[in-house]
C-alpha positions in Angstrom: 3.2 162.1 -101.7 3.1 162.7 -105.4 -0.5 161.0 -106.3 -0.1 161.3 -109.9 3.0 159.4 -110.1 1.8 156.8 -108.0 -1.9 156.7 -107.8 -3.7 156.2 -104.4 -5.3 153.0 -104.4 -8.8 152.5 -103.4 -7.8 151.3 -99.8 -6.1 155.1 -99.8 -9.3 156.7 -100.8 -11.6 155.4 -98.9 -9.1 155.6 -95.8 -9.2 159.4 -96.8 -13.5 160.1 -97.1 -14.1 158.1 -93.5 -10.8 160.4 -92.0 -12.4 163.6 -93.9 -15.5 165.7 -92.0 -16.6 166.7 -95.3 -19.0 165.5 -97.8 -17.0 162.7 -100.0 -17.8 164.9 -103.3 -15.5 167.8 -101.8 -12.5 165.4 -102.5 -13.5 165.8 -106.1 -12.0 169.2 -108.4 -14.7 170.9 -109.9 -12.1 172.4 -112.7 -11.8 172.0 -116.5 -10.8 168.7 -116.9 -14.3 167.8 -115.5 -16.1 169.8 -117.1 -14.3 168.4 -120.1 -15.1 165.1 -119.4 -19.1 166.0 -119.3 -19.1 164.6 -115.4 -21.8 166.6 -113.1 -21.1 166.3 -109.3 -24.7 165.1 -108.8 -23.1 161.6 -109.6 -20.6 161.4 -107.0 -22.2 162.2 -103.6 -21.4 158.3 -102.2 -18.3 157.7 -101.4 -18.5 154.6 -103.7 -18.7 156.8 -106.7 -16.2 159.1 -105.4 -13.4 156.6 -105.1 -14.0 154.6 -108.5 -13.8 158.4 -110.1 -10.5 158.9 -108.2 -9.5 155.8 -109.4 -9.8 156.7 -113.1 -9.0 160.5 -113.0 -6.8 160.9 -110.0 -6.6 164.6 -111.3 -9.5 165.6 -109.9 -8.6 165.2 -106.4 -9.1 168.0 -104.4 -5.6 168.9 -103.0 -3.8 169.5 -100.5 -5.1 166.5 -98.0 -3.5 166.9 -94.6 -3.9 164.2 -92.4 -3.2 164.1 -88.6 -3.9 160.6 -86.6 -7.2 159.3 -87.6 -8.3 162.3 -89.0 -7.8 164.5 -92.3 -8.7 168.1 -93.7 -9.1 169.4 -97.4 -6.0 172.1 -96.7 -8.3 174.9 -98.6 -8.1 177.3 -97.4 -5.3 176.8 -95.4 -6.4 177.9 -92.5 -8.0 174.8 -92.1 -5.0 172.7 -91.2 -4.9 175.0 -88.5 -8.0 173.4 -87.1 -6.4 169.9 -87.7 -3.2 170.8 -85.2 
């Protein structure tokens, strides 16, 4: 799916954190662009606050998601689709 060219919706999102075993701020980059926009990760531990981010900068998604059924993995490293399967 190519998320920048059309966004996930919020339905998508939050679909993603319940299916996801990790904390919902893991779905958010820590990269440049957030640094850029002044954003600390402190702010963004709720799902909630995760998803209206995502929303707004859907840049900052962690990436790859794999998802499998009712459940999902942030594919870094890689090996961790392997747990997925």
């Amino acid at each position: 799916m190519q998320y920048l060219k059309a966004p996930l919706s919020r339905d998508d999102l939050e679909r993603f954190l319940a299916m996801l075993p990790n904390e919902p701020s893991e779905l958010i980059r820590e990269d440049n662009h957030f640094k850029q926009l002044g954003l600390s990760i402190g702010d963004y531990q709720s799902a909630g606050a995760v998803v209206e981010l995502l929303l707004e900068h859907p840049k900052l998604m962690q990436r790859p998601v794999v998802v499998r059924g009712d459940r999902a993995v942030i594919a870094r490293p890689s090996e961790v689709v392997e747990e997925l399967l």
